[in-house]
C-alpha positions as CSV (number, residue, x, y, z in Angstrom):
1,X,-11.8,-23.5,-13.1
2,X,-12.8,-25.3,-10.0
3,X,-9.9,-27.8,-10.2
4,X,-7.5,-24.0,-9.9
5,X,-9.5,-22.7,-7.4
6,X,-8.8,-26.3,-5.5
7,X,-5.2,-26.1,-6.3
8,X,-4.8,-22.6,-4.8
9,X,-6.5,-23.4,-2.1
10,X,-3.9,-26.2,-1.7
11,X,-1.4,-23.6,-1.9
12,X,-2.3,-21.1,0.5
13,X,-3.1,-24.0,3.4
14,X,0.3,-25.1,2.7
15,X,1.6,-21.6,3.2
16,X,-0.1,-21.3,6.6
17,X,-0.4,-23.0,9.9
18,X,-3.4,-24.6,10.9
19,X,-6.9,-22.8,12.2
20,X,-5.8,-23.9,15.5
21,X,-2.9,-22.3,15.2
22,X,-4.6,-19.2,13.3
23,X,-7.2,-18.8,16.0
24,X,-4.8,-18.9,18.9
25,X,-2.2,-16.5,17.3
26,X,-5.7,-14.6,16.1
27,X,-6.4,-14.5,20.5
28,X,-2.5,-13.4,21.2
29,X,-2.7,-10.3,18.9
30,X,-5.1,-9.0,21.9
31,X,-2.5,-9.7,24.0
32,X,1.1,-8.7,22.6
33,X,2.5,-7.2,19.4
34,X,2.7,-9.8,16.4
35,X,5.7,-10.6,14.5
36,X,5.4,-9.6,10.7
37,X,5.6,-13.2,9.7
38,X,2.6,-14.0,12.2
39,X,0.4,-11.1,10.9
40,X,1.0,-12.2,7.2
41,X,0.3,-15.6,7.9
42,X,-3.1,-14.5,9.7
43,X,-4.1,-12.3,6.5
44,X,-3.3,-14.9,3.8
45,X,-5.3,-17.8,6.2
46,X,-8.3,-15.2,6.4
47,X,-8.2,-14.6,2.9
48,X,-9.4,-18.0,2.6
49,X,-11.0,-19.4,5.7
50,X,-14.2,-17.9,6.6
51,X,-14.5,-19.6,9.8
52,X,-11.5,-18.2,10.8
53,X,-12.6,-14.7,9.7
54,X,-15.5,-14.9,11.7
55,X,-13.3,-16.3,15.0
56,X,-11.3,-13.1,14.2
57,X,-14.7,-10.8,14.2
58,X,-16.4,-11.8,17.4
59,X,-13.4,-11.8,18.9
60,X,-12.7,-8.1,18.2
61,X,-16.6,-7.6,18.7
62,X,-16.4,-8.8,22.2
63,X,-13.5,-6.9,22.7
64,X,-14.8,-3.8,21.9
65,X,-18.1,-4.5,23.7
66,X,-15.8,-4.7,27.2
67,X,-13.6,-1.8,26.3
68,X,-16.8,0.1,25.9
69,X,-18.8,-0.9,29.3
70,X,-15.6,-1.6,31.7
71,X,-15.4,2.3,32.9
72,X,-18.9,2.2,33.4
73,X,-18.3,-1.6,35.4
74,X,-15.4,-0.5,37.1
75,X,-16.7,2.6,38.4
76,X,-18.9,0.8,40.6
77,X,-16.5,-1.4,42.4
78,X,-15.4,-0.4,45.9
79,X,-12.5,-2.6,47.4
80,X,-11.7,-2.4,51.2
81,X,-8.3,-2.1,52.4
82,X,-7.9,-5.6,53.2
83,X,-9.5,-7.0,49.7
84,X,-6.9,-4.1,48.1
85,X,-4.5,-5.5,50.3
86,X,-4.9,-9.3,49.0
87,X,-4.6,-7.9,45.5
88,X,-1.3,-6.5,45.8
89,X,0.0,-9.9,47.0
90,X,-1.2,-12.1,44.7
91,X,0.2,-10.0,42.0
92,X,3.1,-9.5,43.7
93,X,3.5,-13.7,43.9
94,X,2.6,-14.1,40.5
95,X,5.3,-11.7,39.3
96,X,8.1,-13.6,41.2
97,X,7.4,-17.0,39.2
């Protein structure tokens, strides 16, 4: 039995990038919409990979943590005209790259 459960796990690494790969595609879902292929290959690596799975946790943990408290962050910050002002242009550079 533990010479199958070796061979499967063979298998399914061979079916799926790396947990590099896993864990930075796990950090793009935040991000942008997956493709199907990307979200399958996620699900078969975490069916497997517990350190993975647990990347893929605290990430959504943390995620939800800031969701939760950035109204009650936000609603304290006060920007001056000019600050306001230096916003809009650095977004507006960025945009034109």
């Amino acid at each position: 039995m533990n010479t199958l459960k070796k061979l499967a796990m063979k298998i399914l690494d061979g079916l799926t990038p790396s947990c590099d790969v896993i864990t930075e595609k796990i950090s793009e879902s935040l991000d942008r919409k997956l493709s199907l292929k990307e979200r399958l290959q996620i699900k078969v690596h975490l069916m497997y990979c517990k350190y993975c799975l647990r990347y893929r946790d605290q990430i959504m943990y943390m995620r939800r943590l800031l969701e939760k408290d950035s109204a009650s962050i936000l609603k304290d910050v006060k920007l001056d005209a000019a600050q306001k002002s230096r916003m809009k242009e650095q977004i507006r550079k960025s945009c034109q790259h």
